[in-house]
N, C-alpha and C positions, 0 to 999 in steps of 0.2 A: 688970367689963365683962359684957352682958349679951348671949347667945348669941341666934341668931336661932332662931325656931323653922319650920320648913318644914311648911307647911298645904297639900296640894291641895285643890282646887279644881276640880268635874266642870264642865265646858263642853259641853253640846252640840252641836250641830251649829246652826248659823244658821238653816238655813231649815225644820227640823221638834224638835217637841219631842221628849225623850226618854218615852216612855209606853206602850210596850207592848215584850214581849218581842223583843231580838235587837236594843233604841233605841241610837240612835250617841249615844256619849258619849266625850268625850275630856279627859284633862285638864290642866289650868294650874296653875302655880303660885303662889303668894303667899304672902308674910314677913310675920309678926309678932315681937314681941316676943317671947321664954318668960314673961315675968311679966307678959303683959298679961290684965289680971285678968278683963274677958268671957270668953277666948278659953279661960280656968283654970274659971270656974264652968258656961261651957258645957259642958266636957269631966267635973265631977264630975256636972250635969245627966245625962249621956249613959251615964256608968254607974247613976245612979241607974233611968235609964228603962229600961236594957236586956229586962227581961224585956215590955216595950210591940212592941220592934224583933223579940227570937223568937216570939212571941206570932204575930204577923204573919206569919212568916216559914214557923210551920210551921202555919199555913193553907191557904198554897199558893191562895191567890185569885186567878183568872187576872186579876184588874184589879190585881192588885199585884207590880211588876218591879223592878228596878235595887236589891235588896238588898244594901244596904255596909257596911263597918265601915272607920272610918279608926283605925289604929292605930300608938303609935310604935316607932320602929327608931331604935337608936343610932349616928348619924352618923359617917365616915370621920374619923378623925384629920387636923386640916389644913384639912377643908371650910369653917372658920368657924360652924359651928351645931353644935350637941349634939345634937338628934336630927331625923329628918327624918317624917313624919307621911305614912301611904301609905294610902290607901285599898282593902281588900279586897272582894272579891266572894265568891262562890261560897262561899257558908260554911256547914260541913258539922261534925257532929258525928260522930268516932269513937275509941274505944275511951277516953273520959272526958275527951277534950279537942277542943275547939272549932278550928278550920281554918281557914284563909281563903286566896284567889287574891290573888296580886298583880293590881291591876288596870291598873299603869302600871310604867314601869321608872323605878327611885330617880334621883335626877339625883346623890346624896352616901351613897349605901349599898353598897358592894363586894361581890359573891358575890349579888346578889338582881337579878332580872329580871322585867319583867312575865310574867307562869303560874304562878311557882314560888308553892309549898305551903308556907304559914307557921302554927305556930302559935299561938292568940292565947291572949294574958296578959288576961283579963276585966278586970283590975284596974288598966291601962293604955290601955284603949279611951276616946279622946275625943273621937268622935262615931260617928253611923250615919244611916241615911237608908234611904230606899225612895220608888220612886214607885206612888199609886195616883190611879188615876182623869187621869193627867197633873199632878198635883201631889205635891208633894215634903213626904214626909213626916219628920221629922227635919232633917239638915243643919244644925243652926245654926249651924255652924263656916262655913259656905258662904253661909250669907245673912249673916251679922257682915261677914265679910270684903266682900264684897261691897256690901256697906250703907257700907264707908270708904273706896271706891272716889267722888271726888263723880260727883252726875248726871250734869254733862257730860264727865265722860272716861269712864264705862260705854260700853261695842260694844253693839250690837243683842243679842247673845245672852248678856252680864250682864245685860240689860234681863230679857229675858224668863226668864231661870233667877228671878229675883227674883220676877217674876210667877207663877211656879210652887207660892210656898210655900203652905199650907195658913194 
């Protein structure tokens, strides 16, 4: 039997994109498969690029905001899926290992809440993103998923995160 895998997924806000510092982002959920095979080559894509996403990061370009890493956590015993995939912010290097903010509260992870200070396994990161210029750089966990949503059941603001990608 095969375990669900829990992908966020940044939503916006409706009626402004997300693109410059302090942008309203919120976010949703959606299920895939664990062995569904884009969602697997995205994710080894994502560590292959990483050093595109620090490159970036430690530029500090004031056109470039909403620096992420989504990474997994090992789901609660019971919840139905094996791990649940959280997106981090704030991500900071000290003292030889890499950081990140929770950026949401887990819906299936015990003991973690959105703020808390996690830190990241480079070699379990399966995706990242950033926005410059109001387009989204990385995500492909976020446009895939989004992309199997059909056209006519997409809201206005899957519409336009999709419009966002580079």
């Amino acid at each position: 039997m095969l375990f669900l895998l829990l992908c966020g997924i940044f939503f916006m806000s409706c009626d402004r994109q997300p693109s410059a510092p302090g942008q309203q982002i919120r976010a949703e959920t959606a299920y895939a498969e664990q062995d569904d095979g884009e969602i697997l080559r995205i994710a080894m894509d994502a560590r292959r690029t990483l050093p595109i996403f620090f490159r970036q990061l430690a530029r500090g370009d004031a056109k470039e905001s909403g620096f992420s890493i989504k990474h997994p956590f090992r789901a609660d015993d019971g919840s139905g899926i094996g791990m649940e995939q959280l997106w981090l912010d704030g991500i900071h290097f000290k003292d030889g290992v890499f950081f990140g903010i929770l950026a949401g509260d887990p819906a299936h992870v015990s003991g973690m809440q959105k703020g808390d200070t996690v830190a990241l396994d480079m070699d379990a990161i399966t995706d990242w993103m950033y926005v410059r210029d109001g387009k989204i750089a990385g995500g492909r966990s976020i446009k895939y998923l989004l992309e199997q949503i059909p056209e006519s059941q997409r809201s206005e603001g899957q519409r336009k995160i999709l419009r966002m990608f580079e």
